[in-house]
N, C-alpha and C positions, 0 to 999 in steps of 0.2 A: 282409635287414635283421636278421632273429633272432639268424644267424651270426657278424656284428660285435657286436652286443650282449650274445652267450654271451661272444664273444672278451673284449671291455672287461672282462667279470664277472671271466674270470679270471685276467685280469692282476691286477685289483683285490684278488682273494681268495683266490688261491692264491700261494702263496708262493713265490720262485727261490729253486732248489737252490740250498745254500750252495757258494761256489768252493775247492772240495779245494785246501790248499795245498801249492805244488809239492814234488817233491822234487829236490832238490837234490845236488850232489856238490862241495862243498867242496873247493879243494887249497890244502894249507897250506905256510907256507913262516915261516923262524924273523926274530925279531925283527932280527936281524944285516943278514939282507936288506933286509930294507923297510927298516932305516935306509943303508943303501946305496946302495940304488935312487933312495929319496929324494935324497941327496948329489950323486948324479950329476944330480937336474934341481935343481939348486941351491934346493933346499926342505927351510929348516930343519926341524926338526920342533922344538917349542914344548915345554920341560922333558924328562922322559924318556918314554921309551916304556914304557909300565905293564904290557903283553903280550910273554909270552914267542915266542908264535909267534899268528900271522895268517894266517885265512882268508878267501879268497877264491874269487868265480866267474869261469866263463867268460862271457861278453859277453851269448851268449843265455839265458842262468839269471839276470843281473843284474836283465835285463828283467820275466822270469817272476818276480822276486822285488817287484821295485819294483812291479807289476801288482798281485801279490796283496796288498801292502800298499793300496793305493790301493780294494783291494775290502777291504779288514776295519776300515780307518781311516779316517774322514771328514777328508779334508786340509784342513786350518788355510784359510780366506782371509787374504791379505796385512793386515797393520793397521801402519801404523808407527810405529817403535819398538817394539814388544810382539809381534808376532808376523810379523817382516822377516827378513830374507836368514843371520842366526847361528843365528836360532832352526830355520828350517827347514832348515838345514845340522845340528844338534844333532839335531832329530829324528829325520832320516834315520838319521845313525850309531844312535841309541837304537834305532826300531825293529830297522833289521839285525841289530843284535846281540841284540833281545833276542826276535824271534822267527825267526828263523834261524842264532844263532849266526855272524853273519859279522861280522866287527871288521875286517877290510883297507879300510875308510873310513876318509878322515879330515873333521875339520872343517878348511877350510882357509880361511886369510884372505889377502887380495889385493886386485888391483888390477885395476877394468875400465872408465876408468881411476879413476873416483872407489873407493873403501876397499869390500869387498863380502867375502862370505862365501862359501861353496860346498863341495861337496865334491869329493875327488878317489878316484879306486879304483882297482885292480887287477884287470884281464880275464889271460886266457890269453898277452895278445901284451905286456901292462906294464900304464902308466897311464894312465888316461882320467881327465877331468871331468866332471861331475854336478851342474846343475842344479837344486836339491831342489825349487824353487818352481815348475817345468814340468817337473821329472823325465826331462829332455831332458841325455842321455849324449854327450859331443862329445868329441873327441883333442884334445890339450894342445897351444897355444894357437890353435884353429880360432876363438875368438871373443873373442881380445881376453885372456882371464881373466890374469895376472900376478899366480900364487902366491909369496906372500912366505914363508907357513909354513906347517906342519901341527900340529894335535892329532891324536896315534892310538893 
């Protein structure tokens, strides 16, 4: 009985190591592309593209990236209108780039089928979609999502 009781204490009162954020290997590739790549899945991209060159991870660092956001960020709960499906499509892009320097996100607006937000990104094999409100990574169009455009 003492033994769970020590245990509860110090959970209670000592503190978890903070989670060392990943290291990462970025590969980049120039603005030319990704307006390319995009053209070929008939996804506008929305005014110009603002970045000369975009980076991007591989599938399993996406992971590790969106992970340790999720430990340093208290993610938003849903509220609608004020904090729904653009907003947390903006976030996302905001944090990657602003604490990992990765900008190969886009905010994307679409269709599934009612008008929806989301993002889309680039792994090692092309594009994928993402989720931001379950952080749940799927291939293009495994559920439905019909990207009309992008911000990137």
């Amino acid at each position: 009985m003492w033994n769970e009781i020590i245990a509860i204490l110090k959970k209670l009162f000592i503190p978890t190591p903070p989670k060392l954020k990943p290291v990462l290997h970025p590969i980049v590739i120039t603005s030319a592309q990704v307006a390319s790549e995009l053209a070929v899945l008939d996804t506008p991209i929305v005014g110009v593209q603002l970045d000369e060159r975009y980076a991007y991870l591989t599938a399993s660092e996406w992971q590790e990236a969106i992970q340790y956001l999720l430990f340093i960020f208290p993610w938003p709960k849903y509220v609608p209108n004020f904090m729904d499906c653009d907003k947390f499509a903006m976030l996302m892009k905001a944090l990657m780039s602003a604490v990992f320097n990765i900008n190969c996100i886009s905010i994307t607006i679409g269709l599934i089928p009612g008008g929806h937000a989301w993002n889309m990104l680039r792994d090692e094999q092309g594009w994928l979609e993402l989720e931001p409100q379950n952080q749940e990574i799927f291939a293009l169009g495994d559920r439905g999502y019909d990207p009309k455009m992008v911000i990137i």
